[in-house]
C-alpha positions, 0 to 999 in steps of 0.5 A: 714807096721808093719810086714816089720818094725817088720821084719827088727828090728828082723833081724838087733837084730839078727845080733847083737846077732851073737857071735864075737871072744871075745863073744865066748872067754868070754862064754868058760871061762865063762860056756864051757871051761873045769875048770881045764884047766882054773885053770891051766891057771891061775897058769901058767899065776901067775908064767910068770907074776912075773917071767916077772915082776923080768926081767922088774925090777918091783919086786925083789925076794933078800929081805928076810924079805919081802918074808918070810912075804909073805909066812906067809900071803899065809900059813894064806890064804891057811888055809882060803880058804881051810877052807871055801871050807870044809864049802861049802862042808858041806852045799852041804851035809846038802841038802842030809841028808834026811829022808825016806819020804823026800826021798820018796817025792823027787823020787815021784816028780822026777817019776812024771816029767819023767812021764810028759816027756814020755808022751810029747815025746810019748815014754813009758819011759823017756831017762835017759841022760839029753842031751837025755830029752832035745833033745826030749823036743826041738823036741816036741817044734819044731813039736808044731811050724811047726804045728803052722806055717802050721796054720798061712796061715788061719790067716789075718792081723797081727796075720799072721804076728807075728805068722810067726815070732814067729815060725821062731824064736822058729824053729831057736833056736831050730834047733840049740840046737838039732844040738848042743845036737846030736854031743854031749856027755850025760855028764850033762853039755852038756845038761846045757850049751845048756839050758843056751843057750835057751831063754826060758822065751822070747819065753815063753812069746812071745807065751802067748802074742800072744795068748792075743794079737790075741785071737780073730784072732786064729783059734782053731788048731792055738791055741791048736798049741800055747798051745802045744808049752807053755806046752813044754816050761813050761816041758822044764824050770821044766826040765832045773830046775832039770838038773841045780840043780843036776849038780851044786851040782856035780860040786860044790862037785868036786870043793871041792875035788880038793881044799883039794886035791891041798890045802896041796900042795898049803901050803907047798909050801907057807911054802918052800918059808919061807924055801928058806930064812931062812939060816944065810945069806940070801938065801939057793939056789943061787940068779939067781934061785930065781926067777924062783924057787919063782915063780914055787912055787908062781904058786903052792900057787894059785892053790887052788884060781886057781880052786875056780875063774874057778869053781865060775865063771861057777857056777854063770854064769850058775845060773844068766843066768837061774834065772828066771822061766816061762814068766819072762824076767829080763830086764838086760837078754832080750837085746835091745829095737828093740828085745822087739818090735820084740817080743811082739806084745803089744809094737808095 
């Protein structure tokens, strides 16, 4: 039967989905992991690594003139780097010179989304927390798929089925999120990592699909039910729009800061490496405590490049993943061909 068949693909991709421990090690440095513990990471690894290549033979920290070039190359990069983090940080700021009624404009459309909001959730005003908004919105879709699966028993055929399947997957994923939500913080990121999580265009999809594909075969309230949860999900990718936008230009600000902050550092430490060699016979300090000396200084150099890989990385995760809007699921994004069949009732 389709329904078995359609079931069986939807486990089998389901298990696939399930995250292994280089899934989970990949997505907390990716998007979870907190950035200056990852930076600091970095720098650590930067020193242990060449202070593990001079014990193996591989390097040597004795030549002068290649050291000293060195460090001139990382004072010159440093300047780059620390210069093109100054002009991200000036493009952040162009987006808030604003005038009145621009500004006007912007509170009025954020007015009217917390309005649309309180009014899904049926409470009078809005939570302020972005975690707290998404926690309402997954709530809502979640009361709009058990009034549907209530639904499904007057259908016949195949809409029972794949309505059936539909809910069970909107209930799944958004039990999970809720569960997520409520053990954490209000921090933004919090309500971010979880809307990079959801699925929203596949589900979004999905439900209009199914309200095409069995127009016919859907009762009136199965179809308000079905429309109930579209329009949450329509509220919940504006909602996730606005969070995303807001907290990147936060985070990309704080990258900012910390870069000029570490960026002086970062320089003079490029520039005390120079130092190091600059006596009339070669090294001031005593060969055996080169390396190490080097190498501590090597590590305070990528800070800078440190912070700009682990802020970059969780910014470009978070945008890619959440490019698309509404019912459209980029084919790199939407999985293997089992979970398009599952979900699309049109491709069986």
């Amino acid at each position: 039967m389709v329904g078995d068949e359609t079931s069986t693909a939807d486990e089998a991709s389901a298990s696939r989905r399930r995250p292994n421990v280089f899934a989970r090690f990949q997505r907390w440095v990716l998007v979870d992991g907190n950035r200056l513990f990852i930076a600091a990471c970095i720098s650590v690894g930067t020193f242990v690594f060449f202070l593990g290549l001079d014990w193996l033979g591989v390097i040597s920290f004795a030549n002068a003139n290649s050291i000293t070039r060195l460090a001139s190359g990382m004072v010159a990069g440093t300047f780059s780097l620390v210069t093109l983090v100054v002009s991200i940080n000036q493009l952040i700021l162009s987006q808030e010179f604003t005038s009145a009624g621009a500004a006007k404009d912007r509170l009025e459309g954020v007015e009217s989304f917390r309005s649309e909001v309180a009014e899904t959730i049926g409470d009078p005003v809005a939570p302020a927390s972005p975690a707290r908004i998404l926690e309402e919105l997954f709530v809502s879709i979640h009361e709009g798929a058990t009034t549907l699966e209530d639904e499904a028993d007057t259908l016949e055929g195949d809409a029972r089925g794949d309505v059936r399947r539909y809910v069970r997957t909107v209930e799944s994923r958004t039990d999970r999120a809720q569960t997520i939500l409520s053990e954490s913080s209000t921090e933004t990121f919090d309500a971010v990592s979880v809307a990079v999580k959801y699925d929203v265009s596949r589900h979004l999809y999905t439900a209009k699909r199914l309200g095409q594909y069995h127009e016919g075969a859907l009762s009136r309230p199965a179809r308000e039910a079905l429309d109930r949860i579209v329009a949450d999900l329509e509220l919940f990718t504006v909602a996730r729009e606005h969070i995303k936008t807001t907290y990147l230009q936060r985070e990309l600000t704080r990258f900012s800061q910390l870069t000029i902050l570490t960026g002086v550092p970062a320089i003079t430490s490029a520039l005390l490496i120079g130092f190091l060699y600059a006596g009339r016979t070669g090294a001031v300090i005593a060969l055996p405590a080169l390396p190490w000396v080097v190498s501590a200084l090597l590590a305070v150099v990528f800070v800078p490049l440190a912070l700009l890989t682990a802020y970059i990385l969780r910014t470009a995760t978070i945008t890619r993943r959440t490019v698309s809007i509404g019912p459209l699921v980029l084919e790199s994004e939407s999985g293997s061909m089992s979970d398009r069949r599952a979900s699309d009732p049109d491709s069986r």
